[in-house]
C-alpha positions in Angstrom: 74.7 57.3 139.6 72.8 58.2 137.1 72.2 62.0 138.1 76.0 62.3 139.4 77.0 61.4 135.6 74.4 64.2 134.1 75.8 66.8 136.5 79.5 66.2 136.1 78.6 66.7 131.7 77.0 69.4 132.8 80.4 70.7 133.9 82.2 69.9 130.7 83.5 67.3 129.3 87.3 67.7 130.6 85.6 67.3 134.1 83.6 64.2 133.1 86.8 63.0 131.5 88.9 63.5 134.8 86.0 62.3 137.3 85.5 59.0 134.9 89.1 58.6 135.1 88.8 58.7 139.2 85.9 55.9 139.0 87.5 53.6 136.5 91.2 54.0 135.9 90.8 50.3 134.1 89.1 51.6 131.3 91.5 54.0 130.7 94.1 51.8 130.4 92.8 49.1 128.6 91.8 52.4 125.6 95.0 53.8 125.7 98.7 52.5 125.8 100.2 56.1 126.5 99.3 59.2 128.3 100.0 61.2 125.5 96.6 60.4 123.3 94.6 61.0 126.1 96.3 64.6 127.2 96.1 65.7 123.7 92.3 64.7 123.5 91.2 66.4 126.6 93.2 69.6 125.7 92.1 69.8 122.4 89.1 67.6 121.4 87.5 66.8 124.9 83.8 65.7 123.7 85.9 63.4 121.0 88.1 61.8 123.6 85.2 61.2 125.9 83.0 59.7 123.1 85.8 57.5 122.6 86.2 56.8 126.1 82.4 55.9 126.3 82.8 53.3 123.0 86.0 52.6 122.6 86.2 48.9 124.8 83.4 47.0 122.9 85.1 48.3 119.8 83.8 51.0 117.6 81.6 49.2 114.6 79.1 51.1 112.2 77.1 53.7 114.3 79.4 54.1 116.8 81.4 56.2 113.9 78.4 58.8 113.8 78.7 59.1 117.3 82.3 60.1 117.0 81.9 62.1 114.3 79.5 64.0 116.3 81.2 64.5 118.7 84.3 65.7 116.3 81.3 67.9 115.3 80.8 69.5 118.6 84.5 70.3 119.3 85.2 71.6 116.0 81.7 74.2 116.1 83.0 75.5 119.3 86.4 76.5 117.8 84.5 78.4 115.3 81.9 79.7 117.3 84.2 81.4 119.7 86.0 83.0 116.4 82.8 83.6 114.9 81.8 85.6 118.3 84.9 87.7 118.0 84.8 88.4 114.5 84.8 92.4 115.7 87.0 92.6 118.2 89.8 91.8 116.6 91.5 94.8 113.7 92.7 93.9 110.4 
């Protein structure tokens, strides 16, 4: 199981987030009331949603916020990397 789980991160997170959600539909529910959270999450922030995913049902309490924020941290660097990585192609 363990080498499954490695793999599937290794194909992104919104894969890991759909596979998990295939395994365990219970844990989704019991994190989130709506659908809407969740679809925004994976759309926009998809190693934030899955650190929450991974945290969330034993209640997020002191470090579990660095993990989070890490993860924020990751989402948010590769926003600005791809920018960052076009700086030239784009005229102005």
């Amino acid at each position: 199981m363990c080498c499954l789980f490695t793999t599937i991160m290794f194909l992104g997170p919104r894969f890991g987030v759909m596979i998990w959600w295939l395994i365990n539909p219970l844990r989704f529910n019991l994190i989130f009331d709506t659908y809407i959270f969740p679809l925004l999450g994976i759309l926009f922030l998809p190693w934030t949603t899955l650190m929450y995913i991974g945290i969330a049902p034993g209640g997020i309490l002191g470090f579990d916020w660095i993990w989070l924020g890490l993860a924020l941290l990751v989402d948010l660097s590769s926003y600005g990397g791809g920018a960052y990585g076009n700086r030239k192609k784009i005229s102005g």
